[in-house]
ZAMARGU-4260 file (C-alpha; in steps of 0.2 Angstrom, whole numbers, plus 5000, padded with zeros to 4 digits):
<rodrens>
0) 4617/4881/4749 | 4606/4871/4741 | 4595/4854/4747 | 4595/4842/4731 | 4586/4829/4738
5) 4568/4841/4737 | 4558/4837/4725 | 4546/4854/4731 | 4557/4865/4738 | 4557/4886/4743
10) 4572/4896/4742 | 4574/4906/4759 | 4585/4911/4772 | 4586/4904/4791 | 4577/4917/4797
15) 4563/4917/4788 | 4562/4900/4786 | 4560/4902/4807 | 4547/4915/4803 | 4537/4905/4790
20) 4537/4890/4801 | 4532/4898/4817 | 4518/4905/4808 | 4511/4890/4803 | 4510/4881/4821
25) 4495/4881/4831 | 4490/4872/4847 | 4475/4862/4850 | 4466/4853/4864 | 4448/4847/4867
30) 4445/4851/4847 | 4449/4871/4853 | 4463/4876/4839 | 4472/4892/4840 | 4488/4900/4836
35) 4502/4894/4845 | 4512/4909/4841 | 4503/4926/4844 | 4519/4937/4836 | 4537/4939/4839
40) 4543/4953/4854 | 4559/4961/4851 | 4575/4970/4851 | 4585/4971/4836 | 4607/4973/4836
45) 4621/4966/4821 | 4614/4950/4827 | 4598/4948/4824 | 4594/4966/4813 | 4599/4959/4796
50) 4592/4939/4799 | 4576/4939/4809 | 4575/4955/4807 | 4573/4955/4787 | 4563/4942/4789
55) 4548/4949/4800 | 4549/4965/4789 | 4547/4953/4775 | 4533/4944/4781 | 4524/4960/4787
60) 4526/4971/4770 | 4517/4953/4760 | 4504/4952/4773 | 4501/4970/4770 | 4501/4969/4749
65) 4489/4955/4754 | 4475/4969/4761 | 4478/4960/4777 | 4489/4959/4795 | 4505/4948/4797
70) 4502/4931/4805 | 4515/4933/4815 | 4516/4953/4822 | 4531/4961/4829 | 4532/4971/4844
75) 4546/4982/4848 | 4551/4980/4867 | 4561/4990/4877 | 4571/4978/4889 | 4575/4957/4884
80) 4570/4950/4900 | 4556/4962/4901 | 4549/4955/4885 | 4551/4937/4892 | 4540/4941/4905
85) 4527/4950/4893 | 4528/4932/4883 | 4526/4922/4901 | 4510/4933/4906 | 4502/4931/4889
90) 4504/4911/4889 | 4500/4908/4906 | 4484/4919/4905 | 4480/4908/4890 | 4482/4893/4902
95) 4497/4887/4892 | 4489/4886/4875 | 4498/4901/4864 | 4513/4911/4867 | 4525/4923/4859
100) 4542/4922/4851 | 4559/4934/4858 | 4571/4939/4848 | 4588/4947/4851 | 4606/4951/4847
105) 4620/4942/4853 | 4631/4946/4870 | 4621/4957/4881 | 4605/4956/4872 | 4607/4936/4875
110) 4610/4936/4890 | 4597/4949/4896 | 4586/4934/4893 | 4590/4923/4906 | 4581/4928/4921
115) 4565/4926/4910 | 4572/4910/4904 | 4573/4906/4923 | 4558/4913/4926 | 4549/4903/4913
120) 4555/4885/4917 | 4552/4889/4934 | 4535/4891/4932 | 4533/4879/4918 | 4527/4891/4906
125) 4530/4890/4887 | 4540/4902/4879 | 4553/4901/4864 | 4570/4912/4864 | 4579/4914/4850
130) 4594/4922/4855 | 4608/4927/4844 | 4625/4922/4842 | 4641/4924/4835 | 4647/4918/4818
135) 4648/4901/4813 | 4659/4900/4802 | 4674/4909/4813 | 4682/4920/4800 | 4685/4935/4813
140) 4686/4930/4831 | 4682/4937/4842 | 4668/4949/4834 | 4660/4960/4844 | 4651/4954/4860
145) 4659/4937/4859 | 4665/4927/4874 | 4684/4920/4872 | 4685/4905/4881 | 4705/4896/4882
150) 4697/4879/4885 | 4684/4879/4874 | 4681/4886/4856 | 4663/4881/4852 | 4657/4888/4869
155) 4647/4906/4868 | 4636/4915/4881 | 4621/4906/4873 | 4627/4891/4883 | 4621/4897/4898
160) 4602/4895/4893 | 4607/4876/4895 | 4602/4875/4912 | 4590/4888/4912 | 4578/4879/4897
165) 4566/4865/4895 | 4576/4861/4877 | 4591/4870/4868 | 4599/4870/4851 | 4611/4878/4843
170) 4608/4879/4824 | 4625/4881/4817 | 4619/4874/4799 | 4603/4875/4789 | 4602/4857/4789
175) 4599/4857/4807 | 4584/4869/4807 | 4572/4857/4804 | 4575/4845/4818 | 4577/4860/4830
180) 4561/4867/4826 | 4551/4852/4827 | 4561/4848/4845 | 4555/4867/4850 | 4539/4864/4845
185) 4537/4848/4858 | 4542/4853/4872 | 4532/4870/4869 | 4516/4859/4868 | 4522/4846/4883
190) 4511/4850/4899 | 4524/4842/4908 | 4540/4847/4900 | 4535/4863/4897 | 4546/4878/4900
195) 4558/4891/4893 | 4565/4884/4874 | 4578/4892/4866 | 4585/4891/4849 | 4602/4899/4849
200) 4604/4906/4831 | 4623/4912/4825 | 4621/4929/4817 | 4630/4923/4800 | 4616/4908/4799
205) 4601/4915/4800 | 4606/4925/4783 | 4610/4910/4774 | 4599/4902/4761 | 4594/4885/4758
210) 4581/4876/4748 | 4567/4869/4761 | 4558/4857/4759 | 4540/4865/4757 | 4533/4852/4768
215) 4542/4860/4783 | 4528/4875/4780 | 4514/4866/4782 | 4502/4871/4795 | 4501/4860/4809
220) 4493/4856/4824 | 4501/4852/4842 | 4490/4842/4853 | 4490/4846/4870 | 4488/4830/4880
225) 4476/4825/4894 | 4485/4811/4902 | 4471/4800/4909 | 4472/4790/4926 | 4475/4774/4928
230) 4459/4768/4935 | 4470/4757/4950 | 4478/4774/4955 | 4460/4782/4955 | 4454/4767/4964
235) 4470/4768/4979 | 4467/4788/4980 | 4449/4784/4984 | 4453/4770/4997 | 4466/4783/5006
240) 4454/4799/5007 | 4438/4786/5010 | 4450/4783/5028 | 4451/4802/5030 | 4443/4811/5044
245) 4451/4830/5043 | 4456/4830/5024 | 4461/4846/5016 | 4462/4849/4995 | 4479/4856/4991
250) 4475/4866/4973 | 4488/4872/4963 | 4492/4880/4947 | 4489/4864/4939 | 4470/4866/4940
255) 4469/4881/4931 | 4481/4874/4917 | 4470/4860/4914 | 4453/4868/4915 | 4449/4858/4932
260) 4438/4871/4940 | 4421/4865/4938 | 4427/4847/4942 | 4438/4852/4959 | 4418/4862/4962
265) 4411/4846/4959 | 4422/4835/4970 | 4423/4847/4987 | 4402/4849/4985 | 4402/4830/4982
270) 4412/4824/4998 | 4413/4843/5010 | 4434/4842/5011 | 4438/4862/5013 | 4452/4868/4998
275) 4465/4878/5000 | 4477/4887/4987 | 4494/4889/4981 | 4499/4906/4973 | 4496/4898/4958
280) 4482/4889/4963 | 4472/4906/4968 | 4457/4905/4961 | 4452/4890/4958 | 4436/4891/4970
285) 4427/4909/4969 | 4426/4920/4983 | 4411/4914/4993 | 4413/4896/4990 | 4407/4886/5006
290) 4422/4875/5003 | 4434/4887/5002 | 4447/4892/5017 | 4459/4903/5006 | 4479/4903/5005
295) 4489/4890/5014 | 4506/4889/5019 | 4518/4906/5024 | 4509/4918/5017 | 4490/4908/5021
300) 4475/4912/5030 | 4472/4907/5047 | 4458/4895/5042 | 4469/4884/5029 | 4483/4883/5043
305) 4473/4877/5057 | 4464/4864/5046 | 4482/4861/5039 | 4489/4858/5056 | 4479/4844/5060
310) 4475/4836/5042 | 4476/4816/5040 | 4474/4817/5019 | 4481/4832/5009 | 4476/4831/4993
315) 4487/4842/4980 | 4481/4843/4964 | 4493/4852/4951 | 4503/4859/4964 | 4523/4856/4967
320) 4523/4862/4984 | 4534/4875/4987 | 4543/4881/5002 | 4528/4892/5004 | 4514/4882/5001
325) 4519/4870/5014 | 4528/4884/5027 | 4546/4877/5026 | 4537/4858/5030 | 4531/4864/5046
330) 4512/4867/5040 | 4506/4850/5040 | 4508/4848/5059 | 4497/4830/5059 | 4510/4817/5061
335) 4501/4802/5054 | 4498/4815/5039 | 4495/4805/5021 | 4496/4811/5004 | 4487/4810/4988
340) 4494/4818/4972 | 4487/4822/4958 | 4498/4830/4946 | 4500/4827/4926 | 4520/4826/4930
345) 4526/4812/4939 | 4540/4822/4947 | 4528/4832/4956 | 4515/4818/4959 | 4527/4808/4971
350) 4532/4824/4982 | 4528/4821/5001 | 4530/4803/4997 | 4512/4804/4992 | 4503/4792/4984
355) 4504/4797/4966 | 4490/4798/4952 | 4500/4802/4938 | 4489/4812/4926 | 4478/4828/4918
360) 4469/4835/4933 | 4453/4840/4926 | 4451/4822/4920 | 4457/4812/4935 | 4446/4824/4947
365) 4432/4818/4938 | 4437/4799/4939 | 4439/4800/4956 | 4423/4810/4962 | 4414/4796/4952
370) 4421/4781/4962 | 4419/4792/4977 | 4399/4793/4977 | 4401/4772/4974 | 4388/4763/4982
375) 4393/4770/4998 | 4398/4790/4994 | 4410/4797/5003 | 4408/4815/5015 | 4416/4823/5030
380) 4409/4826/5043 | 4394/4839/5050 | 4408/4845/5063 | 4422/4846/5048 | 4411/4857/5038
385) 4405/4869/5052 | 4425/4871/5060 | 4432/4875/5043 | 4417/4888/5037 | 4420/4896/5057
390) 4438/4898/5052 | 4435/4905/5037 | 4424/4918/5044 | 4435/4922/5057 | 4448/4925/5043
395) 4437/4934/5033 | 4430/4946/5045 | 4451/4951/5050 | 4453/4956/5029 | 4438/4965/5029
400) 4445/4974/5045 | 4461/4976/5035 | 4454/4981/5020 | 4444/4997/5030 | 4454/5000/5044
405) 4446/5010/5060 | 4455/5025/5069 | 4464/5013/5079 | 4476/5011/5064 | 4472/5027/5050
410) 4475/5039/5067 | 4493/5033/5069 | 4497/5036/5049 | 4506/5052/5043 | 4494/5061/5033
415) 4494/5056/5017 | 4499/5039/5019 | 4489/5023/5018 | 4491/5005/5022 | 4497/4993/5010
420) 4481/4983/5014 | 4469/4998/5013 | 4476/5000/4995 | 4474/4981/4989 | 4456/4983/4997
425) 4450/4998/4986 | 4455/4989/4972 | 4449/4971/4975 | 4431/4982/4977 | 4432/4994/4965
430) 4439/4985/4951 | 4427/4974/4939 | 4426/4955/4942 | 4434/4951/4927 | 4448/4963/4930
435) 4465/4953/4934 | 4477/4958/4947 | 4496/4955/4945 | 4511/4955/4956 | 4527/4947/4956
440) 4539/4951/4971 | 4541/4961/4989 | 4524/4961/5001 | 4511/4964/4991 | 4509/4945/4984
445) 4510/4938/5003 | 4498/4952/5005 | 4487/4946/4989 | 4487/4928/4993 | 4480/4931/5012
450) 4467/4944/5006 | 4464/4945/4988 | 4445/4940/4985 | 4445/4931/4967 | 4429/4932/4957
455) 4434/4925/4941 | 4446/4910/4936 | 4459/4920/4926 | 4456/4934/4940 | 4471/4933/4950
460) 4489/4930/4943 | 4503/4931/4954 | 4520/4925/4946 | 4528/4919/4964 | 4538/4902/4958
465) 4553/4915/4955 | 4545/4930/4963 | 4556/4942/4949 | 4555/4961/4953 | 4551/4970/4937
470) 4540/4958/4931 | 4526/4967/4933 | 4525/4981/4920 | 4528/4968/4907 | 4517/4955/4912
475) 4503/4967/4914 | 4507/4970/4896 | 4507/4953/4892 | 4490/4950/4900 | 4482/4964/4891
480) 4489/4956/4875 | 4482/4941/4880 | 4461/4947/4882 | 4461/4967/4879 | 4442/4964/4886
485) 4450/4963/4904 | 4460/4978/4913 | 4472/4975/4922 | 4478/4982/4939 | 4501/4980/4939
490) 4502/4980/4960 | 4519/4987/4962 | 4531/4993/4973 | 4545/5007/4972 | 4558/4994/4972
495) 4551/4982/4959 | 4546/4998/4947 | 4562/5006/4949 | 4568/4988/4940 | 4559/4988/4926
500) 4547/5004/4921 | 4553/5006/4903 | 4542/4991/4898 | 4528/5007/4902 | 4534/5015/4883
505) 4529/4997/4876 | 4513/5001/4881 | 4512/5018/4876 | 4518/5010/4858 | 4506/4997/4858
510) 4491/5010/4864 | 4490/4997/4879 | 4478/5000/4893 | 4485/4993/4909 | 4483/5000/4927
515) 4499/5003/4938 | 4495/5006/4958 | 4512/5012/4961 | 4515/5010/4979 | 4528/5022/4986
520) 4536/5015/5003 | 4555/5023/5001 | 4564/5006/5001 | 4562/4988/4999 | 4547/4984/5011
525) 4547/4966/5010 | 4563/4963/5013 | 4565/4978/5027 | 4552/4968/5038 | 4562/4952/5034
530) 4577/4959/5040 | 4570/4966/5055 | 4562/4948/5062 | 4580/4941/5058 | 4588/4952/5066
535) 4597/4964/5056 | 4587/4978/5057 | 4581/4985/5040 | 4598/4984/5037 | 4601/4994/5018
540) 4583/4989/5012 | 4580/5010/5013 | 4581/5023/5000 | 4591/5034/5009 | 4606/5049/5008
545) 4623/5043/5016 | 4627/5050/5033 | 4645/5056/5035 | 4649/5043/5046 | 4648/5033/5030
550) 4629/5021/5033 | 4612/5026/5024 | 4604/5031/5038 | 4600/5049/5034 | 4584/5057/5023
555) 4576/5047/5012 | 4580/5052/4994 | 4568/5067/4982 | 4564/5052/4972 | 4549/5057/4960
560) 4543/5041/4952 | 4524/5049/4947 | 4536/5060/4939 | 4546/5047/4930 | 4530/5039/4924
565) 4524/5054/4918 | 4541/5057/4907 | 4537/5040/4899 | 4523/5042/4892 | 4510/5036/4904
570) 4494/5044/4912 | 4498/5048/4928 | 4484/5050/4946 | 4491/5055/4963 | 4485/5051/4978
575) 4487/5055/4997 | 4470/5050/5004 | 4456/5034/5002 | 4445/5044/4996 | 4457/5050/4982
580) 4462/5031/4979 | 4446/5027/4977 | 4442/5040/4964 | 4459/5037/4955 | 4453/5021/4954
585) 4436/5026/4945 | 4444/5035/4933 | 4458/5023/4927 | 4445/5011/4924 | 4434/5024/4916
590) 4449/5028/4902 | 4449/5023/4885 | 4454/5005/4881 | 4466/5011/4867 | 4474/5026/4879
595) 4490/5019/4884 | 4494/5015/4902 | 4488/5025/4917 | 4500/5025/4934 | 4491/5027/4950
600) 4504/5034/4960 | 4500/5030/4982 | 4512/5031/4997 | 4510/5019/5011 | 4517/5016/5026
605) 4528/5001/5026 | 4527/4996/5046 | 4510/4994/5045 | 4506/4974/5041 | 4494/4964/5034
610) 4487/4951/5045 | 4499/4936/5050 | 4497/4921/5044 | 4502/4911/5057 | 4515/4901/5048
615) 4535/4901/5045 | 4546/4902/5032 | 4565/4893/5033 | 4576/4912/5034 | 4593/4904/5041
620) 4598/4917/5054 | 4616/4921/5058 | 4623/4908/5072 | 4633/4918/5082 | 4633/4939/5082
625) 4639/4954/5093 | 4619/4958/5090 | 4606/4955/5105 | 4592/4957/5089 | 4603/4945/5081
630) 4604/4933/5094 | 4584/4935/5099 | 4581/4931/5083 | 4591/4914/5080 | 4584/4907/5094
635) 4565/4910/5087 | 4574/4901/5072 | 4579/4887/5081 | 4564/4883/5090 | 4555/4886/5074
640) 4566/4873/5067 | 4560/4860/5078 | 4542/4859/5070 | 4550/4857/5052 | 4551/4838/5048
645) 4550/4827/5031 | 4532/4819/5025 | 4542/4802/5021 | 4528/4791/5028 | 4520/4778/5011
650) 4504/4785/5008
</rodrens>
């Protein structure tokens, strides 16, 4: 196939004209450029082997006749959606700014993708997909892993990325590379449309050749944008927080993604208004800060809540509250409540019916502490400043109580068990300030957002927007990609491990140090105690033999996860006291940076809690049953209910 109209044109297949071009992209924001593309994670099958495939084994055998590294590396990963994740951890620990490329085969290698598809556009960060499809051309349906559909010929499993991404193509010429690429490439770059984007590749294409134009190679630079405020919206924010009395800051992921922590420090020192923080969000005041009152929402501190309860401005910057940052819309209890967004996307600046300032929150932070210490500067307070730093202490004496727990709770513990809180504590001590934590699903992130003590900005990283069990190997992996000067500590429990430990061989492979604390509970904890305050009483959330009147209710299982680490390559410490944790600790941390992942193996026991948070999360419970738990349990719900409302009130 040829392109007559070049006048400079290179003769290469589709596949390596994807690997040429992604090559040559970079990112770039406040005159920082960078690759936007760190490598290419993978797993090959007949849909991808002979098209990308070829094509990153060309580009890696000319980088190495060159004396030197291929620009765009490949990693062999173990599980699709696992290596979605990897690619998620790596770009959001690089605030947004660089991420990988995943590559598979058609049918089920497709569709392993789409939970990290969903997890990506969920959490708005970029990634690009490149699934495989079937052939083109149709000269033998159906091949191998193709989906037959009576209604509709063109339509393949590819098509269910759709929904799941920020932008799709499907390339079914070469002509229609170039204009995909360049649409990817966009909306990868976007702060606001930012998401999963995939580039569905028919297996026949990719190994077709064309004559590009060499234009298409050139390097180029993506800018990442700063939207700035509008100086009106600055000026009406102002006016509403100026009327404030009890305001409380809101801070989500979008200050981390914009670099806004020195200018969120500035503007809570300037004015006094206490912050609290999303999941995302975590971090974006330091431990110790004398504005800082922690988590808020379902899984907040005590602190945040009580100042949330009787707020009169929130102020959210970068955050899209979520069913948990705001407790099911039963957190801010203040009924005359206003809001203030900040956000650089307009669909989250109007949530809450808050007033919206529609731009980059680093930029617009710094606009409005300016206008803020006018002639006539703005400050809550005396009595604000002392209630919120009493609540805070309050709070923080119950996690350090939690942390190192007195005979009142250690004596009632089987031995060799631990609390889940005792266990997060050694960690958060013993682990380096610029260390990052990770977690993705069960207890441990309510657990991590209540007691974690954050002492660096990219400290904390808890992917919680689609809380995805599994993600938690590979995103340790990712992060460690990301800034290899870091370790990292993978909090996981048996349920999410057993979901996704093979990504633990990557890591071997890639001669990865990250730190798995492996806690062993025999079952899904989180959901256990869920079940038991609805009413359904840890109903299948155990790991346990079935008894011969049919229920699993008998032993728990022999299951040896230390053992099943151990078979896959990993390092492996076992504990059964704190003093062990604390020296298992001390000696993952003291392993070699090159010396693969080391698995710190702890059983805990799962009906001792954290402490509550005083908040609610929306659980619909069952209306009618034979069961008194049951029935307790919806009446909780319905008065509960009553406290939930809508924030519809023009700010």
């Amino acid at each position: 196939m040829t392109h007559a109209s070049a006048t400079s044109a290179v003769r290469l297949t589709v596949a390596q004209a994807v690997v040429r071009f992604l090559a040559a992209q970079f990112s770039e924001r406040d005159g920082e450029r960078r690759r936007l593309f760190a490598g290419v994670l993978g797993i090959f099958g007949h849909g991808n082997v002979a098209g990308i495939g070829q094509a990153l084994l060309q580009h890696e055998l000319a980088a190495s006749a060159d004396g030197g590294g291929p620009e765009l590396p490949y990693v062999l990963a173990r599980n699709e959606q696992a290596m979605v994740h990897t690619a998620v951890a790596f770009a959001r620990q690089n605030d947004r700014l660089q991420t990988w490329a995943c590559t598979s085969s058609i049918g089920p290698g497709s569709t392993n993708m789409l939970t990290g598809a969903a997890l990506a556009t969920i959490n708005r960060i970029p990634v690009l997909l490149l699934p495989s499809g079937a052939f083109a051309t149709r000269v033998a349906p159906p091949v191998l892993q193709e989906l037959e559909q009576p209604y509709a010929g063109d339509l393949s499993v590819n098509d269910a990325f759709r929904p799941l991404s920020r932008f799709y193509d499907q390339v079914q010429r070469p002509e229609q590379l170039a204009a995909a690429l360049l649409g990817a490439m966009r909306v990868l770059t976007d702060p606001v449309e930012t998401g999963a984007v995939t580039l569905s590749l028919p297996q026949d294409v990719q190994a077709q050749a064309y004559d590009w134009p060499t234009e298409l190679f050139a390097e180029r630079s993506w800018h990442i944008a700063r939207p700035p405020a509008e100086a009106d919206r600055v000026a009406a924010a102002a006016a509403v927080i100026r009327e404030a009395r009890r305001p409380l800051i809101v801070a989500g992921g979008g200050v981390h993604y914009s670099g806004a922590e020195a200018a969120l420090q500035r503007f809570c020192e300037a004015t006094g208004i206490p912050v609290g923080e999303t999941q995302a969000g975590k971090g974006s005041l330091l431990h110790g800060h004398p504005q800082l009152v922690g988590a808020i929402g379902s899984t907040g501190t005590t602190a945040a809540n009580a100042l949330a309860a009787g707020a009169d401005v929130v102020i959210g910057i970068g955050t899209r509250y979520s069913d948990f940052t705001t407790a099911s819309r039963t957190v801010f209890g203040n009924q005359a409540v206003r809001f203030v967004n900040i956000n650089v996307a307009g669909f989250d600046a109007v949530k809450q019916a808050g007033l919206s300032v529609v731009a980059d929150a680093r930029d617009a932070l710094q606009q409005l502490t300016d206008v803020l210490a006018g002639d006539q500067p703005y400050r809550v307070d005396d009595g604000y400043t002392a209630e919120a730093g009493r609540l805070w202490a309050d709070w923080d004496a119950k996690v350090q109580a939690a942390y190192q727990p007195g005979p009142d709770v250690t004596d009632r513990l089987a031995p060799g068990l631990l609390t889940q809180a005792q266990v997060l504590g050694a960690v958060n001590e013993l682990s380096d300030p610029r260390d990052v934590v990770l977690c993705a699903a069960g207890s441990m992130p309510g657990d991590l957002h209540k007691l974690w003590r954050v002492r660096d900005r990219r400290g904390y990283h808890v992917e919680y927007g689609y809380s995805c069990m599994g993600y938690e190997i590979p995103g340790a992996l990712g992060i460690r990609m990301a800034d290899p000067s870091r370790d990292v500590f993978a909090m996981v429990g048996d349920g999410g491990y057993l979901m996704m430990p093979g990504e633990l061989v990557t890591a071997v492979q890639e001669r990865a140090k990250i730190i798995v604390v492996l806690v062993q509970n025999n079952g899904f904890g989180s959901i256990g105690a869920l079940s038991e305050s609805l009413g359904s009483q840890r109903f299948g959330t155990q790991y346990r033999y079935r008894t011969e009147d049919g229920r699993l209710a008998g032993e728990y299982l022999p299951v040896d996860l230390a053992a099943n680490a151990r078979s896959l390559g990993a390092t492996v410490i076992e504990v059964h006291s704190a003093d062990e944790l604390r020296d298992a600790i001390g000696a993952a941390k003291a392993s070699p940076g090159d010396g693969g992942p080391v698995v710190v193996h702890v059983q805990t026991d799962p009906l001792v809690s954290a402490p509550d948070s005083d908040a609610w999360w929306d659980v619909p419970v069952s209306e009618v049953a034979e069961l008194d738990s049951t029935r307790a349990a919806h009446e909780q719900y319905r008065q509960q209910k009553k406290a939930q409302r809508d924030y519809l009130a023009p700010s």
